[in-house]
N, C-alpha and C positions, 0 to 999 in steps of 0.2 A: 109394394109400397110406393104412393107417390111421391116426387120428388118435388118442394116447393120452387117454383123459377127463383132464380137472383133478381134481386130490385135493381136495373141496371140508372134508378134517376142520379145515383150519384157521378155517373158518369156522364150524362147528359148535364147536369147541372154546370161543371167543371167544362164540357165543351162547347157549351153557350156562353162561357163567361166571357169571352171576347163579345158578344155582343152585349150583355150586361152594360160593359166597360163601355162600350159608344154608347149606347141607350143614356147612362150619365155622363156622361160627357156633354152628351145632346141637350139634355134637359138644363144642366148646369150654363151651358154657351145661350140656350133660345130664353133662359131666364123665369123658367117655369119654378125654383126656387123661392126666387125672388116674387112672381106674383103672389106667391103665397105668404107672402114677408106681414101681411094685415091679418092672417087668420086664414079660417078653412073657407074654402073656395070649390064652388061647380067645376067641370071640366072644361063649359062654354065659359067662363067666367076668365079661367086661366088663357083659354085659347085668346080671347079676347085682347086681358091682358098683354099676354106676350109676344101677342102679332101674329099666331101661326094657326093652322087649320084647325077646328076640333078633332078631326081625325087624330092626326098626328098628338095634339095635345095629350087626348085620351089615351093612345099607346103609351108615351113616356112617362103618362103619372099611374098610370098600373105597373111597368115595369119596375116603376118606384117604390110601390106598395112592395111589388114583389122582391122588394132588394129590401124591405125594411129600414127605406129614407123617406119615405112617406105614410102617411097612415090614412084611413080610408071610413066614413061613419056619416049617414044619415043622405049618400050622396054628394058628400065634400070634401075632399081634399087636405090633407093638412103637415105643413112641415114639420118632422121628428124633430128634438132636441138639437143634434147634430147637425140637421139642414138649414136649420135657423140659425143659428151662431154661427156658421161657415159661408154658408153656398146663398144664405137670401139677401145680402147687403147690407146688412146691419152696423153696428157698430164695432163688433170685434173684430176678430181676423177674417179676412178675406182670404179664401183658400183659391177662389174662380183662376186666378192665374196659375195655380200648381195645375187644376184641373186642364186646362188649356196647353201647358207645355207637356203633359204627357198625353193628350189628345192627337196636339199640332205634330210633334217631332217623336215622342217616343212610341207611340201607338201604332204608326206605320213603317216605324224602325223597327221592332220586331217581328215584321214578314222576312226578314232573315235571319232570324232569331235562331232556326235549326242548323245552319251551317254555323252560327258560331257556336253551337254547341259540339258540333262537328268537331271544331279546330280548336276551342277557346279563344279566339280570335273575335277583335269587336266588327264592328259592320263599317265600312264610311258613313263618316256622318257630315251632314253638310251645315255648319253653321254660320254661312253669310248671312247677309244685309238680316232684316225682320228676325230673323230665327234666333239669332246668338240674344235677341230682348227677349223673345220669348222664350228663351233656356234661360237664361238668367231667373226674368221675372219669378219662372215657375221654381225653381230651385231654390232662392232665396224665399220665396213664400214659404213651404215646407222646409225649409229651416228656420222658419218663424214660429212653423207650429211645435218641430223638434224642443225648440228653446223655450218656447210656453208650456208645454210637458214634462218637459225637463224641472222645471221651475215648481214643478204641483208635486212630483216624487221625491224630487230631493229636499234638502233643506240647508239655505244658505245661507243662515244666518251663525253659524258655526265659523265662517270665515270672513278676515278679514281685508286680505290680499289676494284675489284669485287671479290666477296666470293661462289665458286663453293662448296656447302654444301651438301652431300651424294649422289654424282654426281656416273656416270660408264665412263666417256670420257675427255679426257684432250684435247678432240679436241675444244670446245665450249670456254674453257679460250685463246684457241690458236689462233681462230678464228677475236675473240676478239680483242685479240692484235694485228694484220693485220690489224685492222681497225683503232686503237687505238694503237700506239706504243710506249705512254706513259701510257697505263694500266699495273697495277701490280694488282696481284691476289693468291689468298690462293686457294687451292683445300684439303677440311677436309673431311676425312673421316675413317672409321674402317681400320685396318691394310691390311686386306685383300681386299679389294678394293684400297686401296694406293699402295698395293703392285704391281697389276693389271693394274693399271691405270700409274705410271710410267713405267710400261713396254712396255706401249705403247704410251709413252710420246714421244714429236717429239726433233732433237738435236736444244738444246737453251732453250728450257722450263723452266728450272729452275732457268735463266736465271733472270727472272719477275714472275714467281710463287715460291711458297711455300708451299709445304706438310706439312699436320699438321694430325697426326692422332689422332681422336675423335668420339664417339661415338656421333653422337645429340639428342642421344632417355636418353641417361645416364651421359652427361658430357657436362657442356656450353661449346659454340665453341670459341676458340683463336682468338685473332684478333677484329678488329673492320675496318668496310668497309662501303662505300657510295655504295653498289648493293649489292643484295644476288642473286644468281642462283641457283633453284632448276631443275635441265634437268633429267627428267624421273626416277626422287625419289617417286612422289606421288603413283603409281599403286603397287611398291614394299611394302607398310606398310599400316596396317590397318588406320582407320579413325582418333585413337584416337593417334595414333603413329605419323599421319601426323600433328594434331595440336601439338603435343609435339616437333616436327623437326621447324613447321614454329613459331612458340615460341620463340626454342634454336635461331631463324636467326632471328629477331625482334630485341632480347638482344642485337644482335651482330652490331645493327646499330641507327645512329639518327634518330629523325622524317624528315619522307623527303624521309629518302631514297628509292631508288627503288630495287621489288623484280621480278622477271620474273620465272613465274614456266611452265617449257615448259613438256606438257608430252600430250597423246592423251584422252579427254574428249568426256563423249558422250551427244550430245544435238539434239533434235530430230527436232526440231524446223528449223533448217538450210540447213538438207539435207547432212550435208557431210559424201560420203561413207565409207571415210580412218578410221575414227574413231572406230564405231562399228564393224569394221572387225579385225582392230588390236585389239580392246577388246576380241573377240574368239580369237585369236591369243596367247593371252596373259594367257586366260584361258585354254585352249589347252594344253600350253606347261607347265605351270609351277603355275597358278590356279591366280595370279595374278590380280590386279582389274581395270580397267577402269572407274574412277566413273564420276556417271555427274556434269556439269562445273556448278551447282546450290549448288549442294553440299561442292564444292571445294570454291566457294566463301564465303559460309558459314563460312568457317574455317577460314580463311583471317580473317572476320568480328572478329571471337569472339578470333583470335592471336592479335591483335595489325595492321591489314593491312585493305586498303581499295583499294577496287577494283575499276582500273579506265580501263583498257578495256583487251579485249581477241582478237588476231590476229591469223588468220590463215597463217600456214609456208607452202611454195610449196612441198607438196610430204612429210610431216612431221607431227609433233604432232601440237598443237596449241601453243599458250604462250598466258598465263594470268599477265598482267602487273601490279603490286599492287604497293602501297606507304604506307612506313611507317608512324605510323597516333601518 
């Protein structure tokens, strides 16, 4: 009896994705997106546009096809849904900075990506002069897009005090209120992160927000609110720092209310890839933890919270929906 071979493409698929990964990066940074921001286009057409060879042009926008961010009919080129609202410059969000700060700083930060896996240990990372803008930029982007997703799953008009508790983005209360233009909300946290996060506060913010600076690992939080929002506090603090944080946000509300803690959990059970990569990602750059969503419920349980479900955000972390009990 013959034995059929093993299809080994899933394994080649998975060890070309690093180059995938530059391929868009490439295409994203030389603007090949973007010239396609008018409709479908030649390859000489794009090349033209965006200043580079056709050669080269041609490679990136098949690799594109190949990734299914581009599509491909009658000899033209043409931006997906996705490419168009992100990457071609339009009028929504621009993602090209996120794209750029894991190009620039994290993409060649994990060429030692095996020794920390080695140790759990992150890598140095070097954030002087230029870099610390481009880690910024790009992390505040993608927490732009976190908060715009956030905004389409959830529903915010159920509240009308939301309390953003040692939060990095002022974008998820802004979010918010586009949805809800009768929410008002507190955004508490350490000086330095207030300081940070109004600097990137949009005009009108404070308008229906309120800075409160507060420690929640050392000082009850001000205020009292019907939501609490934790977006991507859990992975920054140990376990036992995290049940002291979702404690301080308990105090801080009735029974009832509702708590959303949106950050990237790992659960094996589901399949999804986004998670366990941003956990090396996470460990890579700055040794940071990704814990799993069994764990994390846990801590709900023994703060005052009950866990009633966990949603997946498109392109983002999860959110774990609790009530105060």
């Amino acid at each position: 009896m013959t034995t059929q071979p093993v299809d080994p493409s899933p394994l080649a698929a998975v060890a070309s994705g690093f180059m995938a990964a530059k391929q868009f990066f490439a295409a994203s940074e030389l603007g090949l997106f973007a010239a396609l921001a008018d409709g479908p286009a030649t390859s000489a057409a794009v090349a033209e546009t965006a200043g580079v060879p056709e050669r080269s042009a041609r490679i990136l926008l098949d690799a594109m096809v190949g990734l299914e961010l581009l599509t491909f009919a009658d000899g033209q080129y043409t931006n997906t849904a996705a490419t168009a609202a992100y990457l071609a410059g339009g009028e929504g969000l621009d993602l090209r900075p996120w794209l750029a700060f894991w190009d620039a700083l994290s993409y060649p930060h994990w060429l030692g990506y095996t020794d920390s896996m080695r140790t759990a240990q992150p890598q140095p990372f070097d954030m002087g002069g230029e870099r610390m803008e481009t880690f910024m930029g790009g992390v505040q982007t993608y927490n732009s897009l976190h908060a715009q997703q956030l905004a389409e799953v959830y529903d915010f008009t159920a509240h009308e005090n939301l309390l953003d508790l040692a939060g990095l983005s002022t974008a998820f209360l802004d979010e918010a209120h586009k949805r809800n233009p009768k929410l008002r909300g507190a955004f508490v946290s350490t000086d330095m992160m207030l300081q940070m996060a109004k600097g990137g506060a949009p005009a009108g913010f404070e308008d229906f927000v309120e800075f409160h600076e507060a420690d929640p690992l050392t000082t009850e939080v001000p205020g009292h609110y019907d939501s609490v929002l934790l977006e991507h506090v859990l992975h920054r603090f140990t376990p036992e720092e995290n049940k002291t944080i979702l404690t301080r946000a308990r105090a801080a509300v009735d029974a009832g209310a509702a708590l959303l803690v949106l950050d990237f959990l790992l659960d094996a059970t589901d399949g999804r890839r986004l998670d366990p990569v941003l956990a090396g990602e996470y460990l890579v750059i700055d040794g940071t933890v990704v814990y799993p969503e069994d764990e994390v419920k846990g801590w709900l349980e023994a703060t005052g919270w009950r866990w009633v479900e966990t949603r997946p955000v498109p392109g983002s972390p999860r959110v774990i929906i609790a009530e105060a009990v």
